[in-house]
N, C-alpha and C positions, 0 to 999 in steps of 0.2 A: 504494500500500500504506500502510494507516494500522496504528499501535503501541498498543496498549493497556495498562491496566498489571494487576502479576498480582495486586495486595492491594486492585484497585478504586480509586475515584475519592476525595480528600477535596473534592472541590468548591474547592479552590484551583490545581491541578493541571490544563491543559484535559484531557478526557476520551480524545481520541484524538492524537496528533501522528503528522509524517511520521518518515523514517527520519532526515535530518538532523539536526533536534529532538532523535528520541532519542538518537543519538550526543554530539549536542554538549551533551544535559542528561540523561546517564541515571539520576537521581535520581529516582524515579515517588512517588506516594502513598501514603502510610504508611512510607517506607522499600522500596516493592515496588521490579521492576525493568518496563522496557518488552517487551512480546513482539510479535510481528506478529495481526495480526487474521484473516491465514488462512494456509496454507502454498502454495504452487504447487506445480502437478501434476508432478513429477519421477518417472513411473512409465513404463513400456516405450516410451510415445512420444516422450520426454524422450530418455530413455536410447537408442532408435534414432537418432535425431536427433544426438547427438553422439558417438555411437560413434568416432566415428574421427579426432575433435579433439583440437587440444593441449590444457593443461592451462587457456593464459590464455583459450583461444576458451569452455572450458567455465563456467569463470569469468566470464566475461563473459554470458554466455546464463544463469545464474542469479539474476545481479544484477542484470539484467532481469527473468528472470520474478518479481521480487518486486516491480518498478515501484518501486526506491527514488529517491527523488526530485532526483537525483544526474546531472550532464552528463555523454553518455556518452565527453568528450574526456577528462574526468579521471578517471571507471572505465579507462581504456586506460592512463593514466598512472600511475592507483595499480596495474595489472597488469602494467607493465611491469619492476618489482620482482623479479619472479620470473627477471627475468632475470640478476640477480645471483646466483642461487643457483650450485652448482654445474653443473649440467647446465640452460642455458635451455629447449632442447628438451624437459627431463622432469625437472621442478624434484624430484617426487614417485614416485623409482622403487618398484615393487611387488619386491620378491624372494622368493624359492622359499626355505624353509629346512625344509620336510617336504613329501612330495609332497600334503599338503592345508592346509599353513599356510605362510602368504605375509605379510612384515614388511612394511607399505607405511611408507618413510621419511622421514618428515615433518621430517628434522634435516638438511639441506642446503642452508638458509640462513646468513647473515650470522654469526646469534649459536649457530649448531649446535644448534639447539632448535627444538620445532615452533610456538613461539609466532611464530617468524618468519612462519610460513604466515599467517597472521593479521594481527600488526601491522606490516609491512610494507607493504602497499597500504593499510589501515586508516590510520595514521601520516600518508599524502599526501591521501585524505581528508579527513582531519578538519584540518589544518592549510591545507587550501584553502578549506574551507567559514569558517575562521577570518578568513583573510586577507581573500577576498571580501566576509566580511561586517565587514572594518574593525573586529574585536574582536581581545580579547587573552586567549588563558586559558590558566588552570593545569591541565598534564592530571597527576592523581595516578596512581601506579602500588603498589599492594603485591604484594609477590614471594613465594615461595618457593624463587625462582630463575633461572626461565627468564622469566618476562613483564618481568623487570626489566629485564635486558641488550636485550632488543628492543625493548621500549619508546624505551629510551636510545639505541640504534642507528638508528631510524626518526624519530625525533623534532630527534635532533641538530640544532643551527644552525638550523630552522626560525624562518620568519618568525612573526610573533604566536600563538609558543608557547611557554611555560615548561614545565619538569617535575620534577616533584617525585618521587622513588623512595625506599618504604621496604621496608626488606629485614629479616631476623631477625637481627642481631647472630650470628654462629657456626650459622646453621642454614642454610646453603649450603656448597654444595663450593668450595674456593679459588679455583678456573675461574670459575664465578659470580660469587662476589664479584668475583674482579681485573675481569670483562671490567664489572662497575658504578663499581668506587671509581677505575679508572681515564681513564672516559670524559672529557675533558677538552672541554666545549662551555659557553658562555657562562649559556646558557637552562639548563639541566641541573643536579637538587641530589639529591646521592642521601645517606640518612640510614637508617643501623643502628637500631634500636630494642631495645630491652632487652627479651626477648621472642621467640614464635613467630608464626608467618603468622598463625594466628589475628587473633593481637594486633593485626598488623599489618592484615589484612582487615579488624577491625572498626575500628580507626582511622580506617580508609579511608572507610566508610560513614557513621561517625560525621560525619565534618567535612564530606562529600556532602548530607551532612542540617543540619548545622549552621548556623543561621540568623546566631550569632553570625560564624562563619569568612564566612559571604556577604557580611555587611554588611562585613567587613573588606576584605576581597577588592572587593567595589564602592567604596569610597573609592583604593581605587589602580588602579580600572578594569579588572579583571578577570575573566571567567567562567569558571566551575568544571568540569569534564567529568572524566574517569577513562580511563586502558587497563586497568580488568582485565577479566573476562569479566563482570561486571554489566553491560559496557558492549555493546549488540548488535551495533555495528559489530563487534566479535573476532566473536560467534557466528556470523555470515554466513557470514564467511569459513570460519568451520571446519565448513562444512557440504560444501564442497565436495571438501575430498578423500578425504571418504568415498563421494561418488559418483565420483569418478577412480578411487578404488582399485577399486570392480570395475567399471568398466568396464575397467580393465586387465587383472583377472581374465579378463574376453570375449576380449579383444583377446590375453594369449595363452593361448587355447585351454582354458583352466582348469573354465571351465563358460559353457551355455547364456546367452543375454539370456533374464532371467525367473528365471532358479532361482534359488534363495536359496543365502544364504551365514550365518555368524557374523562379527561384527564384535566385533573383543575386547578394550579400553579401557583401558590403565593410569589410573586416575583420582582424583584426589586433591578440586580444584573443580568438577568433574563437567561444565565447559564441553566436554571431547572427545566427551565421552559425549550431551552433547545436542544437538549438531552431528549425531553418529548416530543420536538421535532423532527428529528433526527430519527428515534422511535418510528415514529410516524412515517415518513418518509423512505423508511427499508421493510415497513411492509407489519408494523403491530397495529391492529384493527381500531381507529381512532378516528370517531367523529369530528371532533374540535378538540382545539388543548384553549380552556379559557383560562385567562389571566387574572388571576387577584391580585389588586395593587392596594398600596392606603391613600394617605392624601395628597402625597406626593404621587397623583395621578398620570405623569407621563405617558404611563403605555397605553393607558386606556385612550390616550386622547391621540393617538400616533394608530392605533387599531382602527379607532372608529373615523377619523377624518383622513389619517395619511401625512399627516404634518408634524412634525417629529419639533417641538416650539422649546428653549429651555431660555429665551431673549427674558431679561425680568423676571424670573422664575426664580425664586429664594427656596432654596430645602426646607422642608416643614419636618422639626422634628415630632416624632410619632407613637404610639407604642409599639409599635414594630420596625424599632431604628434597622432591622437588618435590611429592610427595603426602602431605608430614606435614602433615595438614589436620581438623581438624573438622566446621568448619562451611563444608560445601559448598555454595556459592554458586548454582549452576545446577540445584540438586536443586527449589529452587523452580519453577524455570519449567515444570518437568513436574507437579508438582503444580498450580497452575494451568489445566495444558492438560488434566488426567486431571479434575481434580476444581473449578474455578472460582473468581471471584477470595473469594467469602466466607469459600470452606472454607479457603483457600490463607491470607489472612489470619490467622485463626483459628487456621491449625497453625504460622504462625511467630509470631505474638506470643508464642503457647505457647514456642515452642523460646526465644523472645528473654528472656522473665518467668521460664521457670522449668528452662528447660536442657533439656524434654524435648519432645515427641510422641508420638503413636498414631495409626496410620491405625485404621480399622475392618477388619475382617479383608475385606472387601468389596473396598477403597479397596487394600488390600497384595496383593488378590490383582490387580488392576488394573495397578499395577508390576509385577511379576510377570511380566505375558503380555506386558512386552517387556525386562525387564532381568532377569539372575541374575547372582548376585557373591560372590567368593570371595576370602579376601587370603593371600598368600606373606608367610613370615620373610625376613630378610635371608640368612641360611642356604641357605633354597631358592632364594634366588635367585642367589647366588653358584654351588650348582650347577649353574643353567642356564646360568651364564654359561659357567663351566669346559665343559660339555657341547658347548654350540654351538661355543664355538671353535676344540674338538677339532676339529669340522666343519668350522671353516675361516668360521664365521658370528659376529663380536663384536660386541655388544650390550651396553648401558647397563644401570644395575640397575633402572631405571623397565620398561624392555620386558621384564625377565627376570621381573616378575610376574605377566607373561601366559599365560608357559607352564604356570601349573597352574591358569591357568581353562582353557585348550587342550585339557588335560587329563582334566580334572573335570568342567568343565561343561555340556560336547556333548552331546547328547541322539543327534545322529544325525551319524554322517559326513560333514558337509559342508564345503568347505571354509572354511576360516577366514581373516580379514586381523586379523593383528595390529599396531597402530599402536605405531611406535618414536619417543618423542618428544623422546629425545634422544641426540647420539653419544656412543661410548664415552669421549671424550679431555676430555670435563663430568666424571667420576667417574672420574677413571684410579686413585686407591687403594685402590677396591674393584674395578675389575676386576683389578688387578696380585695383589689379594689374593685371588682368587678362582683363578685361576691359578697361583699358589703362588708367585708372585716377590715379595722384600721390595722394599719401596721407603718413602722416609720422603718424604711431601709430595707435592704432586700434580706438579711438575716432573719430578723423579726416577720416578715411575709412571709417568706421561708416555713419559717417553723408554724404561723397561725391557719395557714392551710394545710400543712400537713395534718394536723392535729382536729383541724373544722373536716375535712374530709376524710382520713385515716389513711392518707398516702406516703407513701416513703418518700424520704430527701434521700439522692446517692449517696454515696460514701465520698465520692469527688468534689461533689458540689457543698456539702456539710465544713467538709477538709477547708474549704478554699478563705474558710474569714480567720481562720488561724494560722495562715501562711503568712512568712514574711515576704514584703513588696520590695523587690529585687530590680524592677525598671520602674525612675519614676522621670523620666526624660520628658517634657513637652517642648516643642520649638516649633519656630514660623515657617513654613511650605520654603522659604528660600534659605533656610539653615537647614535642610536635611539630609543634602550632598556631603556637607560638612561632617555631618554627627555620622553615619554611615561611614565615611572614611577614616574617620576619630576611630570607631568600633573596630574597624578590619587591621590598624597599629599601622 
């Protein structure tokens, strides 16, 4: 399987690389990202074929059919990760919470968030392919929450790897921050920036692009790579548990092999969402993939008119800072695959020069016939939180914006999987406030939901307010060249 890139080739750049390449440089041409040159066939005969496999067996058979160019001793080693999660046997339970909407649980990793599903085996990876090849690199990470702490968790103590984490200064939940400022590993520098994701996102591209940070970086013998989702190693991975979730749907009884379903996205950088794309597009039987956003509505307003607008647009922060995001990262790689790498070009310089886009009504009806998108207030979602509980079903405020695409967006009774990407005990002060219990701080939440509903706190997340805070770094977007450099001696 060869990678291409989505903003085309500058003639400095080789034109196609394998998958390790792109992992270990996913910095592409003009600023674009890497994509695959085709998708493999994951349609009925796929899906009969491993109907009845565990999670790593399926995983494995995908990361094959893309012939990435990877020993197949260390795909079993980077899959054997999942065996840490809670349940080895079914890292990714599907559950029932309406008899046609089913949560598939993607937060029963390490760091309680579904980035784990991702960088987790991605993290052993890429520091193999490091090691093996006698280099040393810096892998950058920017947060809004959850890819920090898993980054930092997967990376730890590796051998010729540094990392560098930037996070939003106060735009994470306290659980977020502790389980980053606390990480205590040698190789590991995590830095607050003054500022939102955004900020921090383009930070992150910038200095991926910066000729000046390379050459610095090569005088202390270093190469450059990234975990966020620019990066395809994450998107791989998150293709697959959108094909486990319904085959677990088959497997109990829910519906046919072959019938469709909706698949319905909390999304903020639009990486979960093109994982279900991608899904989609090789052939897992998928009506629409709708979009939940909060009130930082971007995607919804780029789905429904085509106009991608961020001109005067201030980040609202939310109760589900993992989606206070703007500029969605993976919204490219569909443009690209809809529309090619000139047009693709073309409509992000635009967005990059002058803040805005247009597709042609043509181009927006094209998205369209596979995403619809609608965003929840923090309001509604604290309803739905209150509602399911009643139930007996507790939920994060990320997954509570899915029930009014559930909602609203159905065209037709089918069932739906709604992906939970993170557990309640990341935001206990909005769920404790959503339920009507005071609580000051996320320890005190913590503990008065546990105790109002008889839930366990992890043993991780308990751990984390008696650990000493080991990064307590903040600085302004144009000191962070600096402080990086400081860290690597």
């Amino acid at each position: 399987m060869q990678f291409i890139e989505t903003r085309g080739n500058d003639g400095e750049h080789p034109e196609k690389v394998t998958f390790s390449e792109a992992i270990l440089n996913p910095s592409a041409s003009y600023g674009g990202l890497y994509v695959p040159e085709s998708l493999p066939d994951m349609s009925i005969g796929f899906l009969s074929e491993y109907l009845q496999s565990d999670y790593k067996t399926l995983a494995f058979a995908l990361l094959q059919a893309f012939e990435i160019d990877i020993d197949e001793a260390l795909i079993h080693e980077a899959l054997e990760r999942y065996d840490r999660f809670d349940d080895p046997n079914n890292p990714v339970p599907v559950v029932a919470v309406e008899e046609d909407a089913y949560v598939s649980e993607l937060y029963h990793g390490p760091t309680r968030a579904f980035k784990d599903m991702a960088l987790q085996p991605f993290g052993v990876i890429l520091s193999a392919l490091a090691k093996a090849r006698a280099e040393e690199y810096l892998i950058m990470a920017a947060t809004s929450g959850d890819t920090g702490p898993a980054t930092l968790e997967t990376f730890k103590n590796r051998p010729n790897i540094k990392v560098t984490c930037l996070y939003p200064a106060g735009g994470t939940s306290d659980v977020q921050r502790l389980q980053m400022v606390t990480e205590d590993a040698p190789n590991l520098k995590v830095i607050g920036i003054e500022g939102n994701f955004d900020d921090a996102q383009s930070a992150l591209k910038e200095l991926l692009a910066s000729q000046e940070f390379r050459k610095a970086l090569k005088k202390k013998g270093i190469k450059l790579s990234a975990a966020n989702s620019v990066n395809f190693g994450r998107i791989i991975f998150q293709i697959i548990y959108h094909i486990h979730s319904y085959l677990e749907l088959v497997r109990q009884d829910v519906i046919a092999l072959g019938e469709e379903v909706y698949l319905i996205v909390p999304s903020g950088n639009f990486g979960n969402a093109l994982g279900a794309y991608y899904a989609k597009k090789a052939g897992l039987p998928v009506r629409k993939i709708l979009i939940a956003s909060n009130a930082n509505n971007i995607l919804t307003e780029w789905i429904e008119t085509g106009v991608y607008d961020i001109r005067d647009r201030r980040l609202i922060q939310t109760e589900s800072p993992a989606m206070d995001i703007l500029k969605s990262s993976n919204v490219e790689r569909v443009l690209f695959d809809k529309f090619g790498p000139e047009r693709t070009k073309e409509l992000m310089d635009a967005l990059n020069e002058e803040g805005v886009y247009r597709l042609t009504d043509e181009e927006s009806k094209a998205i369209r016939e596979d995403f619809a998108g609608v965003y929840s207030t923090d309001e509604e979602g604290e309803a739905v939180i209150a509602r399911y509980a009643q139930k007996g079903y507790l939920m994060d405020p990320h997954t509570a914006t899915c029930f009014k695409a559930y909602e609203t967006l159905r065209k037709e009774n089918l069932p739906s999987v709604i992906y939970s990407t993170a557990e309640w005990t990341k935001f206990s002060p909005t769920v404790a406030r959503a339920l009507g219990i005071e609580a000051e701080g996320d320890k005190e939440a913590l503990e008065a939901v546990s105790k109002a509903l008889n839930v366990p706190i992890p043993r991780v997340i308990a751990e984390l307010f008696d650990k000493k805070i080991v990064h307590d770094t903040v600085v302004k977007r144009e000191e962070i060249m600096k402080e990086m450099l400081d860290f690597l001696g």
